[in-house]
C-alpha positions as a Markdown table, in Angstrom:
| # | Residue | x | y | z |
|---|---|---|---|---|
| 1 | Unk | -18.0 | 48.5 | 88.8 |
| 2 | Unk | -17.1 | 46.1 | 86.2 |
| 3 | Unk | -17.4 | 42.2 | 86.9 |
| 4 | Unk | -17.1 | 38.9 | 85.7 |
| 5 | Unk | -18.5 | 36.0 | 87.8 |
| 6 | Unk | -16.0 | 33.5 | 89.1 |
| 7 | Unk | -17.3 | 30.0 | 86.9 |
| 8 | Unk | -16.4 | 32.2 | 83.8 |
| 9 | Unk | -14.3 | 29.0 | 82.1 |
| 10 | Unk | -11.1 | 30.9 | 82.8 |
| 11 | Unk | -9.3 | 33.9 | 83.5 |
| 12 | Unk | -10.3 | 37.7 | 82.4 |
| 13 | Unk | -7.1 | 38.4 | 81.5 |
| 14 | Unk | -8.5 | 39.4 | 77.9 |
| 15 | Unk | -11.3 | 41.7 | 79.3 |
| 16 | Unk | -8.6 | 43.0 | 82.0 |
| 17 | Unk | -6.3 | 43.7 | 78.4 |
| 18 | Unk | -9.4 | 45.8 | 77.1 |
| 19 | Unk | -9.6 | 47.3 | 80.0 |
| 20 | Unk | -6.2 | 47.9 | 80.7 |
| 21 | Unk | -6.0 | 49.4 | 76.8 |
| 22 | Unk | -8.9 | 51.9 | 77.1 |
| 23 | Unk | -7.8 | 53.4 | 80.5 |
| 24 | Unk | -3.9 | 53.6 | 79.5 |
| 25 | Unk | -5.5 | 55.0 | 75.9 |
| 26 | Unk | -7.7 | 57.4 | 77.6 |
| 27 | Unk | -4.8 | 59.0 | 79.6 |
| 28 | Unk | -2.2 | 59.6 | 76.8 |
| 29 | Unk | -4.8 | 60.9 | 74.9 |
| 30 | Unk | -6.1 | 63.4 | 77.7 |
| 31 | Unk | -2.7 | 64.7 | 78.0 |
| 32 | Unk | -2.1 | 65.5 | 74.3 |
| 33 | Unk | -5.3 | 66.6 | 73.2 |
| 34 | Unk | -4.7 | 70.0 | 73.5 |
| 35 | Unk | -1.8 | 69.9 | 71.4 |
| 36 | Unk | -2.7 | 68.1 | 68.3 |
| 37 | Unk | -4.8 | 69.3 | 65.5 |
| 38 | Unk | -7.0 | 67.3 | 64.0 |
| 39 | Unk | -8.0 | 64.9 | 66.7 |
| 40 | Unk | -7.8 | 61.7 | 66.0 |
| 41 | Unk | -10.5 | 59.0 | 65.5 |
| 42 | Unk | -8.9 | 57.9 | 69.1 |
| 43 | Unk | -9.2 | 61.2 | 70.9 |
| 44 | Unk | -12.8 | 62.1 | 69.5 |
| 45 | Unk | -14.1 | 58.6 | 70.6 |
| 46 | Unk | -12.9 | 59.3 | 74.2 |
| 47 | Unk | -14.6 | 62.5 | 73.9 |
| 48 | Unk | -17.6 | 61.0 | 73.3 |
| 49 | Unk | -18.5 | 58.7 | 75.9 |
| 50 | Unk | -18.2 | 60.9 | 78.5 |
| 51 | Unk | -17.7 | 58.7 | 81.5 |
| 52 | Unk | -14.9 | 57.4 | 83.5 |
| 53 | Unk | -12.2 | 54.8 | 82.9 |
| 54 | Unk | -14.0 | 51.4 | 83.8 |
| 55 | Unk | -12.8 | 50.7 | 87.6 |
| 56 | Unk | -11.1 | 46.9 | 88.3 |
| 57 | Unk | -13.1 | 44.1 | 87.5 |
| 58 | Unk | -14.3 | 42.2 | 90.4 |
| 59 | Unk | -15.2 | 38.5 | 90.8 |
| 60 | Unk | -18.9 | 37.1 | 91.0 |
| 61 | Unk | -21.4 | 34.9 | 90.6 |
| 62 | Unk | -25.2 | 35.1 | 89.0 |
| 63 | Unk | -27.6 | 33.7 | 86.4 |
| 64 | Unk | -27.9 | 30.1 | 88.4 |
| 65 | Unk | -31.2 | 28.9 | 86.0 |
| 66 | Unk | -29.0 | 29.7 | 83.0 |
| 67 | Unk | -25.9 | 28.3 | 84.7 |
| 68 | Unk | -28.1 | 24.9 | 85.1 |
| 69 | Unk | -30.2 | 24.6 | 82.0 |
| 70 | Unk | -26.5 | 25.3 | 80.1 |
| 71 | Unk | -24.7 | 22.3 | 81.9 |
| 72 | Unk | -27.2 | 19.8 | 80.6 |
| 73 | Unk | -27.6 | 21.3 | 77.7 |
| 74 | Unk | -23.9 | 21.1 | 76.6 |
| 75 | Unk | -23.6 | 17.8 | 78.6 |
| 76 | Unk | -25.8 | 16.1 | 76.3 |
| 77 | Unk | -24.4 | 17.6 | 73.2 |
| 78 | Unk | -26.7 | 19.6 | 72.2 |
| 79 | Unk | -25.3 | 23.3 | 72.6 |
| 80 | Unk | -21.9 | 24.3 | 71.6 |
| 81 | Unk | -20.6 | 27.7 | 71.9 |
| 82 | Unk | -20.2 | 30.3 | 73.8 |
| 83 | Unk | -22.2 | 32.7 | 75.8 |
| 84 | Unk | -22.2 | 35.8 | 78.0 |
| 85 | Unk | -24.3 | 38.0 | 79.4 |
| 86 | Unk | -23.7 | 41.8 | 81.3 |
| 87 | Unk | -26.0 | 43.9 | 83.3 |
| 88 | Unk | -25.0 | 47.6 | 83.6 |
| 89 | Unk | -20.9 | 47.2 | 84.5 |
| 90 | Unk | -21.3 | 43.3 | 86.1 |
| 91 | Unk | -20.7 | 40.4 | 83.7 |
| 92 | Unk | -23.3 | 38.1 | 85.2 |
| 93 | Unk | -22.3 | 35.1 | 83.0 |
| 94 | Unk | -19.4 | 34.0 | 80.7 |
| 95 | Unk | -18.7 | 31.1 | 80.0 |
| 96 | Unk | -17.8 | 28.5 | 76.7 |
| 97 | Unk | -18.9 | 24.7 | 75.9 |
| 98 | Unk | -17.6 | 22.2 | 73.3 |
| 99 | Unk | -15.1 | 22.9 | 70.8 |
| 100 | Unk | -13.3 | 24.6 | 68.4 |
| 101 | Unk | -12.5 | 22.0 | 66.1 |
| 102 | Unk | -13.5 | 18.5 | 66.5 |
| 103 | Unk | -11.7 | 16.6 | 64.2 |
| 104 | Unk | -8.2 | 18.6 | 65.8 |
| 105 | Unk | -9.6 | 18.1 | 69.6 |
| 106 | Unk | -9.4 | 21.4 | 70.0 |
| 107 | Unk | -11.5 | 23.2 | 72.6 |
| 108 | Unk | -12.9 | 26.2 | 72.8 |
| 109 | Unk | -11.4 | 29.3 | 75.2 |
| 110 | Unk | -13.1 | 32.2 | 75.8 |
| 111 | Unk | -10.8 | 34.4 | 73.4 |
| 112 | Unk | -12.1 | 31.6 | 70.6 |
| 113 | Unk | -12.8 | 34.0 | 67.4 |
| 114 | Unk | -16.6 | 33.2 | 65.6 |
| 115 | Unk | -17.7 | 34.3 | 62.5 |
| 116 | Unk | -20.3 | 36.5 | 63.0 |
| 117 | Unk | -22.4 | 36.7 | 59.6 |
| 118 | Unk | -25.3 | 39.3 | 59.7 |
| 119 | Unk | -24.2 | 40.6 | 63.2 |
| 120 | Unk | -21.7 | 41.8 | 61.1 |
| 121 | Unk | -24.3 | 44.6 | 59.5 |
| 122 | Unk | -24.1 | 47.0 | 62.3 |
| 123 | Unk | -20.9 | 47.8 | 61.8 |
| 124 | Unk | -20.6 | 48.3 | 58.5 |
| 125 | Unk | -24.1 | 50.9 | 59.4 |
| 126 | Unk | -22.2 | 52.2 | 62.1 |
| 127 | Unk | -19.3 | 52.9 | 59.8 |
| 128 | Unk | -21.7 | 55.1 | 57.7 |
| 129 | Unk | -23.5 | 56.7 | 60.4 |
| 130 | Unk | -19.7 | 58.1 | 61.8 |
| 131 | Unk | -18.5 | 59.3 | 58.2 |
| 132 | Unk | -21.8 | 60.9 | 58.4 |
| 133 | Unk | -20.8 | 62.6 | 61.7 |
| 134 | Unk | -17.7 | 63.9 | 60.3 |
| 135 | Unk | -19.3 | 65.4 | 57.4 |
| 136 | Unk | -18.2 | 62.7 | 55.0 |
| 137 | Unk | -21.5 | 61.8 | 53.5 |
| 138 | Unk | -25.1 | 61.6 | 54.1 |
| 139 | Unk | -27.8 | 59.0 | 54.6 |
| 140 | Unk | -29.7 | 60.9 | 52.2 |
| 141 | Unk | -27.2 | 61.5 | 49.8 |
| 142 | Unk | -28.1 | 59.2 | 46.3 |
| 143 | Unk | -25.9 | 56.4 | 46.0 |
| 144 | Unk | -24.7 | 57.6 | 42.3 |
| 145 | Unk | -22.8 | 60.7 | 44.2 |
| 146 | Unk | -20.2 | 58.1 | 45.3 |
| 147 | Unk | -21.1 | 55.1 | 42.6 |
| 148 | Unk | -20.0 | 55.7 | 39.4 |
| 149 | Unk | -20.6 | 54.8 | 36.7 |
| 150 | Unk | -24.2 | 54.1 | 38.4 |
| 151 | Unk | -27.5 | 52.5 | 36.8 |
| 152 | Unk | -30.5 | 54.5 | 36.0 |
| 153 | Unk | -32.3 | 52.5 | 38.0 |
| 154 | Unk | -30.2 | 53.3 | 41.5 |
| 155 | Unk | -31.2 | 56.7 | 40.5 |
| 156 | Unk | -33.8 | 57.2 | 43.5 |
| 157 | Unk | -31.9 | 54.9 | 45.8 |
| 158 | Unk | -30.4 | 57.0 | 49.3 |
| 159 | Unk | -27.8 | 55.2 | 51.6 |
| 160 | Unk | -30.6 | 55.1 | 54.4 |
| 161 | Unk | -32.2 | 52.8 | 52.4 |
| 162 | Unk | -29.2 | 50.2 | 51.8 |
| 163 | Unk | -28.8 | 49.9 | 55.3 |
| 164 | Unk | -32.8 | 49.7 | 56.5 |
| 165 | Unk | -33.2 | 46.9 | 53.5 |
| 166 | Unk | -35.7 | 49.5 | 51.6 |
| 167 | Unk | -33.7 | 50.4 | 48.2 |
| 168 | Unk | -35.3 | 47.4 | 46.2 |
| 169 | Unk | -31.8 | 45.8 | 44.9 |
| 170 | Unk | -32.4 | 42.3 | 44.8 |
| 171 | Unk | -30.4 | 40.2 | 47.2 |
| 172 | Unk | -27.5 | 38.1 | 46.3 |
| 173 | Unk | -29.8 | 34.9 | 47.1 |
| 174 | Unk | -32.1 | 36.1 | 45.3 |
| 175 | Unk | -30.2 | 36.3 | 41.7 |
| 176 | Unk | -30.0 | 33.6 | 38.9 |
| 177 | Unk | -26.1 | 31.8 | 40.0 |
| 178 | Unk | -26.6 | 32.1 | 43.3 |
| 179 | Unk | -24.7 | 29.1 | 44.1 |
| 180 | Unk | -21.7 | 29.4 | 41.8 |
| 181 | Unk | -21.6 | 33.2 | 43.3 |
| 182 | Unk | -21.1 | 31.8 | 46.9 |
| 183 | Unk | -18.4 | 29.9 | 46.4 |
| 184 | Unk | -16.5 | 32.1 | 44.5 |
| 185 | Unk | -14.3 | 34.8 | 45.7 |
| 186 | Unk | -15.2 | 39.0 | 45.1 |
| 187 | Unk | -14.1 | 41.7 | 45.9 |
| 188 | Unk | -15.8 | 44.6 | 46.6 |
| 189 | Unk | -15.9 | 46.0 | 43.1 |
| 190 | Unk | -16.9 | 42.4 | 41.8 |
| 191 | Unk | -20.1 | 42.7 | 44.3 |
| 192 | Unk | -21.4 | 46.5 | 43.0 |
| 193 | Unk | -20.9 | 45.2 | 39.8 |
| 194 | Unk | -22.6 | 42.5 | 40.2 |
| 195 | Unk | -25.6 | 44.1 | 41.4 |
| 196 | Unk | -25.6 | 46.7 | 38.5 |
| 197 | Unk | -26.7 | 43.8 | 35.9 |
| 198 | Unk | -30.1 | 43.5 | 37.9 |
| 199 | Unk | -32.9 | 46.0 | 38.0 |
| 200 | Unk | -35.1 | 46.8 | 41.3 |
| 201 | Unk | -37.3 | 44.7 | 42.5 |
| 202 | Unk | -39.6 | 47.8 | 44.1 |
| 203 | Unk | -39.8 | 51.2 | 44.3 |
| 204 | Unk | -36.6 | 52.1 | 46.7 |
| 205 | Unk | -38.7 | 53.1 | 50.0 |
| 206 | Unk | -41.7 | 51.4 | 49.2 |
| 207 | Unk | -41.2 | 47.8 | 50.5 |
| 208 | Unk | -38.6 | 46.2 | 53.2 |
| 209 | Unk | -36.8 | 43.1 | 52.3 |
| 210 | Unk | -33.9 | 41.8 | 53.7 |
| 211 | Unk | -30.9 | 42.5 | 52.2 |
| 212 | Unk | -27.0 | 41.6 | 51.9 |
| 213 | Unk | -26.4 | 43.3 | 48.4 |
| 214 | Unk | -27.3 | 46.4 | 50.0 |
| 215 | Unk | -24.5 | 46.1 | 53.2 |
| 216 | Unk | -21.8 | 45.3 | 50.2 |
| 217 | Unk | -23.4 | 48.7 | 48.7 |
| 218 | Unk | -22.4 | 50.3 | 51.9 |
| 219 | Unk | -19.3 | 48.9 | 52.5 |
| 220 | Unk | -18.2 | 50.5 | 48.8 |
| 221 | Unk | -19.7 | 54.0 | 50.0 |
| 222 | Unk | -17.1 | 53.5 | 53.2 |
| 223 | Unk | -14.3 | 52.8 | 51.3 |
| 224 | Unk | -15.0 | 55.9 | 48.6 |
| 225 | Unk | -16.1 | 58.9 | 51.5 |
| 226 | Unk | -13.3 | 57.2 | 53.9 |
| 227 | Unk | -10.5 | 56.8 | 51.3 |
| 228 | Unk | -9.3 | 53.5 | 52.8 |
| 229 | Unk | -9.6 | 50.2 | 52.1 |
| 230 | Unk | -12.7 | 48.7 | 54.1 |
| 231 | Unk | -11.1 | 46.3 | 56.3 |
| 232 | Unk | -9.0 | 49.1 | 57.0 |
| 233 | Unk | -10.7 | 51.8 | 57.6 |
| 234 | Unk | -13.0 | 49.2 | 60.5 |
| 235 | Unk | -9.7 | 48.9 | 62.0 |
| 236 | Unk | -8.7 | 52.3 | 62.3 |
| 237 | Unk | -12.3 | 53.6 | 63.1 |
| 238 | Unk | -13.0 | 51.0 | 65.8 |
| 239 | Unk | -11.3 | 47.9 | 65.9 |
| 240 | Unk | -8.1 | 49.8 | 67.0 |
| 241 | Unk | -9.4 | 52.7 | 69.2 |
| 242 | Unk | -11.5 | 50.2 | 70.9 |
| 243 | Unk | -8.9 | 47.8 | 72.0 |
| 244 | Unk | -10.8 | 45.1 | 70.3 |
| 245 | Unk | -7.4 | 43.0 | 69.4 |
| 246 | Unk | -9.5 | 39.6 | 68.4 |
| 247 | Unk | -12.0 | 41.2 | 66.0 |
| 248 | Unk | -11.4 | 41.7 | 62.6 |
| 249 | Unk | -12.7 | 41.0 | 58.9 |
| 250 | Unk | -12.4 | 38.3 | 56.9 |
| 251 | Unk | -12.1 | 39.0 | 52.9 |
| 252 | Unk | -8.3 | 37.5 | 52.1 |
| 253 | Unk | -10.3 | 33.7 | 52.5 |
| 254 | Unk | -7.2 | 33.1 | 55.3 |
| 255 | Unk | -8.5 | 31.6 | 58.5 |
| 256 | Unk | -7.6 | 34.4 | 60.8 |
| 257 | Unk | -7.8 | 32.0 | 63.3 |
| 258 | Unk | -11.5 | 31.6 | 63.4 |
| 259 | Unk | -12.7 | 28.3 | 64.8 |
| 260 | Unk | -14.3 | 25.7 | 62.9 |
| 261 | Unk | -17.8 | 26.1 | 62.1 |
| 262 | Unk | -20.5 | 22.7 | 61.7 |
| 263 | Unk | -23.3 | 21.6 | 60.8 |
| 264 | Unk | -25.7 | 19.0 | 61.7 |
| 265 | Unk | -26.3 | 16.4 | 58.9 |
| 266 | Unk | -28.0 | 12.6 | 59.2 |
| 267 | Unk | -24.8 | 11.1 | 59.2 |
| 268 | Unk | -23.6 | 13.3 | 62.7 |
| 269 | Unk | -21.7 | 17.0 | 63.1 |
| 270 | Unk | -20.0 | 18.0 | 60.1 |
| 271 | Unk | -17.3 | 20.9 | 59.3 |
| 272 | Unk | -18.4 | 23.2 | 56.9 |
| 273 | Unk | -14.8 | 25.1 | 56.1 |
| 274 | Unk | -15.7 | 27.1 | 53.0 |
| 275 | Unk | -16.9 | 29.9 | 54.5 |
| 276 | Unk | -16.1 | 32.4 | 52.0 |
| 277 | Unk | -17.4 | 35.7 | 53.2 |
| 278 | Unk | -15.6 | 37.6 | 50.8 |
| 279 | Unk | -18.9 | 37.6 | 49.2 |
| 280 | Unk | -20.8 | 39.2 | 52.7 |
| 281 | Unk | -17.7 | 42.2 | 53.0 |
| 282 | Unk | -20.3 | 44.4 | 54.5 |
| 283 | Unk | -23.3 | 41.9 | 55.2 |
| 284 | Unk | -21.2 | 39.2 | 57.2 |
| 285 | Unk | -17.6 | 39.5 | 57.3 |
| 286 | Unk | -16.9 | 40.3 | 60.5 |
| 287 | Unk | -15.2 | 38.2 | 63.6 |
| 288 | Unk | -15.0 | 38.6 | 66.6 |
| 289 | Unk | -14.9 | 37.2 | 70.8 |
| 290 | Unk | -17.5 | 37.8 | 73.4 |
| 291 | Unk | -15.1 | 40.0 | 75.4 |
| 292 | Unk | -14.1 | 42.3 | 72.7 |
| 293 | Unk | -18.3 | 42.4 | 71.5 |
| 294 | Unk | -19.0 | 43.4 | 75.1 |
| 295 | Unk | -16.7 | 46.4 | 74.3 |
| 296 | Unk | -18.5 | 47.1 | 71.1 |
| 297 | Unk | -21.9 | 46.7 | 73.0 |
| 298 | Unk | -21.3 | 48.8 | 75.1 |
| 299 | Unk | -19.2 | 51.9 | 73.1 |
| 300 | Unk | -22.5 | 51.6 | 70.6 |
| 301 | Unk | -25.1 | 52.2 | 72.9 |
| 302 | Unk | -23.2 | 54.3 | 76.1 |
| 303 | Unk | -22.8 | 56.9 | 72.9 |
| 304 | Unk | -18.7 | 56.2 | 72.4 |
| 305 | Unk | -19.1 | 55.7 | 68.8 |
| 306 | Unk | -22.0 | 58.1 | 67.4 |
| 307 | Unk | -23.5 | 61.0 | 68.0 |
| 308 | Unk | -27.4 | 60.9 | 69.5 |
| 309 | Unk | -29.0 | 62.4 | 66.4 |
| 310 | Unk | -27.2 | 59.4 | 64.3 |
| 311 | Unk | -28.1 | 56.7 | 67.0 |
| 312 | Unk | -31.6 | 57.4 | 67.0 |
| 313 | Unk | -31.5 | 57.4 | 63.3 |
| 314 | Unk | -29.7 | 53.9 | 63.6 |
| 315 | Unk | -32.4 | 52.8 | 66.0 |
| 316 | Unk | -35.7 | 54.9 | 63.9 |
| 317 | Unk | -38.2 | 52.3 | 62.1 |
| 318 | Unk | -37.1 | 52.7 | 58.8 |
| 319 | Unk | -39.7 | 50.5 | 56.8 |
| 320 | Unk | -43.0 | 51.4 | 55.3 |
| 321 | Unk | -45.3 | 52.1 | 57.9 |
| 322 | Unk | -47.7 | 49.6 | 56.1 |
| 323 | Unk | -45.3 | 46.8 | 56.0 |
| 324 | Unk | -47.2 | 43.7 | 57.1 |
| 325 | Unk | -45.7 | 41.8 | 60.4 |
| 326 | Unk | -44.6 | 38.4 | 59.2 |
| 327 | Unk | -43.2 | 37.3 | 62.1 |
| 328 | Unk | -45.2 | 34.5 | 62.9 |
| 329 | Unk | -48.1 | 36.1 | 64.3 |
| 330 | Unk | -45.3 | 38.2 | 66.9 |
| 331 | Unk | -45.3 | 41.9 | 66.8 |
| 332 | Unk | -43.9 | 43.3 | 63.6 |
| 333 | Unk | -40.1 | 44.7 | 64.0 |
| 334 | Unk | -38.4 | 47.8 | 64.1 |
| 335 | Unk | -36.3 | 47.8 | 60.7 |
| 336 | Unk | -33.2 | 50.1 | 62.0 |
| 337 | Unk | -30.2 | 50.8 | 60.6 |
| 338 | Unk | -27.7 | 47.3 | 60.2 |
| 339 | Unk | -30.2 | 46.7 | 63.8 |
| 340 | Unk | -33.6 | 45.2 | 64.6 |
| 341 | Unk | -35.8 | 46.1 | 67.8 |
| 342 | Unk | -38.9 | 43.6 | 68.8 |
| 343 | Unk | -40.3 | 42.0 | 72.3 |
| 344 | Unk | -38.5 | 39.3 | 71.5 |
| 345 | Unk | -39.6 | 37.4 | 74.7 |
| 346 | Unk | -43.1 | 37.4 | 73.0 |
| 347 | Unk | -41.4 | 34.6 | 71.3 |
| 348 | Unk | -41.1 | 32.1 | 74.4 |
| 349 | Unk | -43.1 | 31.1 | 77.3 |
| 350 | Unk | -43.1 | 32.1 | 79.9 |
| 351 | Unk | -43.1 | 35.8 | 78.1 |
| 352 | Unk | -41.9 | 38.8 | 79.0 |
| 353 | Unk | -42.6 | 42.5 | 77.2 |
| 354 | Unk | -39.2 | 44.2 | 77.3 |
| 355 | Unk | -38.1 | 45.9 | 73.6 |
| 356 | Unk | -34.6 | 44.4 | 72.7 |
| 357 | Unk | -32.2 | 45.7 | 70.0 |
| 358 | Unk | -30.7 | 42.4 | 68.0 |
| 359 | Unk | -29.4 | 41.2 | 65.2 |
| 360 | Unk | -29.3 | 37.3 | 64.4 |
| 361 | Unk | -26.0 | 35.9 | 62.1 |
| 362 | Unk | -26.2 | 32.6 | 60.2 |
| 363 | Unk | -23.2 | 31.2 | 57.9 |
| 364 | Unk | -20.9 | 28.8 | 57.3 |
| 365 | Unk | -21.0 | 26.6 | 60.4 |
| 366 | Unk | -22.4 | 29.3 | 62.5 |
| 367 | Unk | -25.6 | 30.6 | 64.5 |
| 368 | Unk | -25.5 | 34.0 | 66.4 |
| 369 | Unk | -28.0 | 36.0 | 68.5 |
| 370 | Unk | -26.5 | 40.1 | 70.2 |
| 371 | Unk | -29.4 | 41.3 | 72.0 |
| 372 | Unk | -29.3 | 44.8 | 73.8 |
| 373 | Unk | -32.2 | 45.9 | 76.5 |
| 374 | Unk | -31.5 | 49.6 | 77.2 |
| 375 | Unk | -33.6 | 50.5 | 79.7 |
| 376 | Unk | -31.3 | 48.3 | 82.3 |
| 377 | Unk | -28.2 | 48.3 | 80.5 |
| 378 | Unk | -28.4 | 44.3 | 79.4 |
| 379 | Unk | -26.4 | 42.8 | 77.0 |
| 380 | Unk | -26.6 | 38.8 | 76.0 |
| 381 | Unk | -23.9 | 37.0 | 73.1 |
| 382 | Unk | -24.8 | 33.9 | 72.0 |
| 383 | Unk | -22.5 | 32.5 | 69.7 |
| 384 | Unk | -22.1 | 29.0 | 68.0 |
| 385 | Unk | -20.6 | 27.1 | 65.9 |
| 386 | Unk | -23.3 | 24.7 | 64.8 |
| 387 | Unk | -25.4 | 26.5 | 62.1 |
| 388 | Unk | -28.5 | 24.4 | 63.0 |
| 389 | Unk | -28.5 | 25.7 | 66.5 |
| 390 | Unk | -31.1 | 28.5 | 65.4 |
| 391 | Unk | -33.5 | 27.6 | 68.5 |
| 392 | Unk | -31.4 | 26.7 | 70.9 |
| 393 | Unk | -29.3 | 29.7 | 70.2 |
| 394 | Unk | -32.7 | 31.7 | 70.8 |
| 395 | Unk | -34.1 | 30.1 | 73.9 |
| 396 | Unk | -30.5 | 30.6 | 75.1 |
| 397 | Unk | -30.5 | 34.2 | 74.9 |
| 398 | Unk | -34.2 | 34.9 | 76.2 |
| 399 | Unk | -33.0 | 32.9 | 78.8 |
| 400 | Unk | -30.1 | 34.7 | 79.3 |
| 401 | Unk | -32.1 | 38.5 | 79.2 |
| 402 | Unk | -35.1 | 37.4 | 81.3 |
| 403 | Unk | -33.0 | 36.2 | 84.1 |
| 404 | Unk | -31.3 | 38.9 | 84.4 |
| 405 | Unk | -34.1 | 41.1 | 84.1 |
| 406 | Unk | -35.7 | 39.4 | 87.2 |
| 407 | Unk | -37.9 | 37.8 | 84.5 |
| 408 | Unk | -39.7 | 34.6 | 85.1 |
| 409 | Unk | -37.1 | 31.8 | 83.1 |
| 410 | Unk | -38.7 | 30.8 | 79.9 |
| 411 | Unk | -38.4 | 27.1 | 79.1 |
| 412 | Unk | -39.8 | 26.8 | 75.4 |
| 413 | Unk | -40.2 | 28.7 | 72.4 |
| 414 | Unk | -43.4 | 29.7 | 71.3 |
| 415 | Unk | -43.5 | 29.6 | 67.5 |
């Protein structure tokens, strides 16, 4: 059954919405689909997961370590955000601290919309990996088959390997402007040209090296093998079918009602309002709620959205098999499609050994941490709006996966 526990910091009414939504969606469609040809992105979703509509949500209470060490935390000022975490169809903890907007008093709710930066890759992979499943495109296929005209350079370069950070186009920060670049609005077509006017910096499938240029590469490929505008066709493909009302991208430079993001500076909490993410459309651009990236969690991995074969490709190491560790002496990462894999808890004491599929986010005023543990179903969210949160917003979520793995509680980090 599907819970939330009772200290939640309000009202489910937005997960009982979802819920509501995907049940009421999942009926209309199971009386039609025999009668209309093609199926939509709706009815072949449904078809997909291959489970029954999620049963009422129940009210309960766990996670009492977290619970704790969260109170003083935010008491003392120094978490803000929000956080939830999920074990199979229980909601163990949700819950939201500090707020929205400072200088407005604002607080935040636990429909509050964050920008979630490099979390934001997975969907834009996921994106490819469907068209892929509808016999769109290909991972393999060369990037010059749908980018045109197209550098002799890119000639070797696959979509597998924009989206495992293999192709050896250089980064945006890592190009001569960077900072006048940031701060000025593109658009899709200003990014891939952008990236033409620089040659490779390796052999595409010889190095990994992490990479936004790439996701914008990707996000291009969607819009040409989709025929729809990107933001539009992530509405349409999942936002949409999904339910997921409060999640959308941002690449007009409006607010879309995201909250404020800050920073810590010497002088106290700052708001860092130019966000501009135009410049991330497939690398960061997404935002989104906790509720509505419980959804996503779980229509990604329960097999809603792909089919196995693409999954596991998602999930597959994709760098070098010589590619050195760096990761501060810690085991060396699974390089995945838009996703990571590690034991992350190798990374705080006490440790634990369970492999977790994540993705970190960091920009603008923000700090994020999605972690997925399959083998029991666990999903933690950490998201806040203080970009120099990076620890805490790690501890946090190891917390927040060893307790409710029956873990011992870790209390530092061990970097």
């Amino acid at each position: 059954m599907f819970e939330v526990p009772r200290t939640a910091g309000g009202h489910p009414r937005l997960v009982l919405g979802v819920l509501g939504a995907l049940i009421l969606g999942a009926a209309i469609w199971a009386g039609v689909a025999t009668t209309v040809a093609p199926k939509s992105d709706t009815a072949l979703i449904a078809e997909r997961a291959n489970a029954p509509p999620r049963p009422p949500v129940i009210v309960v209470q766990d996670l009492p370590q977290l619970t704790a060490r969260l109170d003083r935390e935010a008491a003392a000022g120094r978490f803000m955000g929000a956080v939830l975490v999920a074990k199979g169809d229980r909601v163990l903890f949700r819950q939201v601290y500090g707020k929205a907007n400072y200088e407005l008093d604002r607080p935040l709710k636990l429909e509050s919309r964050f920008r979630l930066a490099s979390i934001s890759k997975q969907f834009t992979a996921t994106a490819i990996l469907k068209l892929q499943d509808e016999g769109r495109l290909n991972v393999s296929d060369p990037i010059c088959k749908w980018i045109q005209p197209c550098p002799a350079a890119w000639q070797a370069v696959r979509i597998g390997h924009l989206l495992s950070h293999t192709s050896g186009i250089p980064d945006l920060m890592a190009r001569p402007g960077w900072g006048m670049r940031r701060t000025t609005h593109a658009t899709l077509e200003d990014l891939t040209e952008d990236s033409k006017r620089f040659g490779l910096q390796f052999e595409p499938g010889t190095e990994v090296r992490y990479d936004n240029a790439g996701f914008n590469l990707a996000a291009a490929i969607v819009e040409k093998a989709s025929g729809k505008p990107f933001q539009t066709y992530m509405r349409d493909a999942f936002f949409k079918p999904l339910g997921m009302k409060e999640t959308g991208l941002d690449l007009d430079g409006g607010d879309h009602g995201v909250i404020m993001g800050y920073a810590n500076f010497p002088g106290g909490l700052a708001a860092q309002p130019n966000a501009n993410t135009s410049i991330v459309a497939g690398a960061g651009a997404v935002y989104s709620t906790l509720d509505d990236l419980l959804v996503w969690q779980r229509a990604l991995h329960r097999g809603s959205l792909l089919t196995p074969a693409s999954y596991q490709q998602m999930l597959a190491d994709h760098a070098p098999a010589d590619t050195k560790p760096n990761e501060r002496s810690h085991p060396r990462r699974d390089w995945g499609y838009g996703i990571f894999s590690n034991r992350l808890g190798d990374q705080v004491r006490p440790s634990f050994q369970d492999r977790q599929i994540y993705h970190t986010g960091s920009w603008g005023g923000f700090r994020n941490l999605m972690l997925y543990q399959p083998d029991q179903d666990v999903t933690v969210i950490v998201l806040s709006n203080n970009y120099h949160l990076r620890d805490q917003v790690f501890l946090i979520a190891e917390q927040g996966m060893a307790e409710a793995l029956g873990r011992d509680f870790p209390t530092t980090l061990a970097r």
